[in-house]
N, C-alpha and C positions, 0 to 999 in steps of 0.2 A: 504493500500500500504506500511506501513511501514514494513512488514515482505516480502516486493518484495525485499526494498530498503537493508533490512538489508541482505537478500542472497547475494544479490550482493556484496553489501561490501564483507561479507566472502567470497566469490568464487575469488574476486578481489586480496584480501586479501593471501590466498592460492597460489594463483599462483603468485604472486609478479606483479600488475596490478594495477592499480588507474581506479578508477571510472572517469568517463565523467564530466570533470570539468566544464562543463556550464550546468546553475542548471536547465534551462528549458528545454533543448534538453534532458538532464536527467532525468528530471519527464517526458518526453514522451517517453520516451524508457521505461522504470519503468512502463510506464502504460500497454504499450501493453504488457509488460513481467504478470503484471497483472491479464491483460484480458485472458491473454493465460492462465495461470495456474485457473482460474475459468473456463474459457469454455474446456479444456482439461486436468485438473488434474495434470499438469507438466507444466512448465518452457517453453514452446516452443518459439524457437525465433520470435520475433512481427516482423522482416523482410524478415523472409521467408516464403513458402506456405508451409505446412504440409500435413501430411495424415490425423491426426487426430486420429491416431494409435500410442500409445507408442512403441511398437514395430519398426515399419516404421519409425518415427521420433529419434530416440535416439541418430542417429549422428549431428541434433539439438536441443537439450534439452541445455537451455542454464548453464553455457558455452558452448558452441558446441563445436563439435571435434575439429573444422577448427579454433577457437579462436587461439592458439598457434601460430600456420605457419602468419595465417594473421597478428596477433601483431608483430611477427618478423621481418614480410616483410614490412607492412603498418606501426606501431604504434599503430594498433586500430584491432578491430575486427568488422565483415562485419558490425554491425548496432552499431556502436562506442559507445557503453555501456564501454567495457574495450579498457582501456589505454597503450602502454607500459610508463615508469616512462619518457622517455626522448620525448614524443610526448605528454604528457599531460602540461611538465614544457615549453615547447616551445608555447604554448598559439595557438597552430595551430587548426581551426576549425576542425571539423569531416571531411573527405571526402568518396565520393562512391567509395569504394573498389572493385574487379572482384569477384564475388561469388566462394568459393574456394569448393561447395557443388558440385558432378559432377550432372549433367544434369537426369540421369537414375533414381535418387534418387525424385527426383519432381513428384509429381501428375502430371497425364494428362492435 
């Protein structure tokens, strides 16, 4: 898992983002990001349902598209991996955000 942990950093990094300051919510985000790049060869987000298809999937590969809009609006993105700086120093837990993924895009 340390080369989950360390993408994350860089992609957090990259986009001017802090990682998920509570370190066990964090190792279980980290894991499913994990599990997903073992069972499907890429990054897929461990909070949402996929194809299972790189192709089909690419607007969740994390970071997903939707990371951006949701840190701006929320502080976080859908499954509170990334931080914006001013939602992370505020000590506020993660909350469930509205899936910014549209509907069409989901498996049946």
């Amino acid at each position: 898992m340390t080369n989950t942990k360390e993408f994350a950093r860089k992609a957090a990094e990259k986009n001017g983002w802090v990682l998920q300051p509570d370190k066990d919510f964090l190792k279980s985000i980290l894991a499913g990001l994990d599990a997903t790049r073992k069972k499907h060869g890429y990054f897929l987000c461990p909070c949402r349902e996929g194809w299972g298809e790189k192709d089909q999937d690419r607007d969740i590969i994390c970071p997903c598209r939707y990371a951006h809009i949701d840190i701006e609006q929320y502080g976080q993105c859908y499954c509170g991996l990334f931080l914006s700086e001013e939602k992370a120093s505020s000590g506020e837990a993660p909350v469930s955000i509205p899936d910014s993924r549209p509907e069409e895009l989901y498996p049946d």
